[in-house]
C-alpha positions in Angstrom: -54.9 -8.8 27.5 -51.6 -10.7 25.3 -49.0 -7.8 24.2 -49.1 -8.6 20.6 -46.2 -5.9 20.5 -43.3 -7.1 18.1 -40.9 -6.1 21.1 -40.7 -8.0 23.1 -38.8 -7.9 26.7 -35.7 -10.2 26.1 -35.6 -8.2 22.4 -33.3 -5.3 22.0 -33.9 -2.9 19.2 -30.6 -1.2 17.9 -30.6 2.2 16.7 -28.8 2.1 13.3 -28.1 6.1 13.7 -26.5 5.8 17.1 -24.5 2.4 16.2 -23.2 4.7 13.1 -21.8 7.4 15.6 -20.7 5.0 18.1 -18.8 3.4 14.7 -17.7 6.1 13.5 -16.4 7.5 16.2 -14.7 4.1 17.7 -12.7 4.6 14.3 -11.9 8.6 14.7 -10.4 7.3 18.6 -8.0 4.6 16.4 -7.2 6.8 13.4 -5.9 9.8 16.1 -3.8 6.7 18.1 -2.5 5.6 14.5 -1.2 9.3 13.6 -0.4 9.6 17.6 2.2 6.9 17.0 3.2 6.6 13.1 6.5 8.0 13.5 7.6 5.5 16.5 6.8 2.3 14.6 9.1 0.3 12.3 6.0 0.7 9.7 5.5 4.4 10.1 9.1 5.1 9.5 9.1 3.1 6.6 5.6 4.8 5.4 7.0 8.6 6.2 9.9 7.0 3.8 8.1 6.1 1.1 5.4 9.3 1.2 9.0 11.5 0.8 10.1 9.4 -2.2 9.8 11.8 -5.7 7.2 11.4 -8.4 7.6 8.4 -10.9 9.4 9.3 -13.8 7.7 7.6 -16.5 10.0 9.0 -19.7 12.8 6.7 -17.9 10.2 3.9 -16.8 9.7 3.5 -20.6 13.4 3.5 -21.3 14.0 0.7 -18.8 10.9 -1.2 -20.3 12.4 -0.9 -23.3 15.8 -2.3 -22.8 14.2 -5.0 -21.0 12.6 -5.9 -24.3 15.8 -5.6 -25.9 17.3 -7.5 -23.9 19.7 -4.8 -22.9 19.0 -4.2 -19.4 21.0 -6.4 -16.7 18.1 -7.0 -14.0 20.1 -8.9 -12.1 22.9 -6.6 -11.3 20.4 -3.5 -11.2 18.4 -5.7 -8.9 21.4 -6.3 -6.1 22.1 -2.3 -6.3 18.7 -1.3 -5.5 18.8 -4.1 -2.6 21.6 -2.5 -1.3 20.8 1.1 -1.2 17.0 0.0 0.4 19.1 -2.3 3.0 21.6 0.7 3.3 18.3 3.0 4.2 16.9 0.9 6.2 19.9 0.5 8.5 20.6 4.5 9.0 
């Protein structure tokens, strides 16, 4: 008698709550290697960097808006000083 069974031989079911685990933890293996090695990579240097920088001030974000408006703010020059100090940073 035929198999009328929708499986067939050459047919391979996938189990979608194993392929989640297997997933999931494929990513936990990458994240741990990622943490393993932030602090040895140009880019995790530069993240542990930013994570230290303080909380943005927005009273003086507001001012600077402001005098941009004005017209009162020199971009240009501010702009070449904060180039500097992140080049300086960057460098140590």
């Amino acid at each position: 008698m035929p198999n009328f069974n929708s499986n067939s031989g050459s047919e391979r079911q996938v189990d979608p709550v194993n392929r989640n685990l297997n997933e999931n933890e494929d990513m936990d293996l990458l994240m741990e290697q990622i943490l393993e090695n932030i602090n040895t990579t140009p880019i995790g240097q530069v993240l542990k960097k930013i994570a230290s920088l303080p909380e943005v001030r927005k009273e003086k974000v507001l001012g600077v808006r402001q005098q941009l408006t004005e017209g009162k703010y020199d971009l240009n020059k501010r702009l070449d000083i904060a180039l500097d100090k992140v080049l300086e940073d960057l460098m140590t």
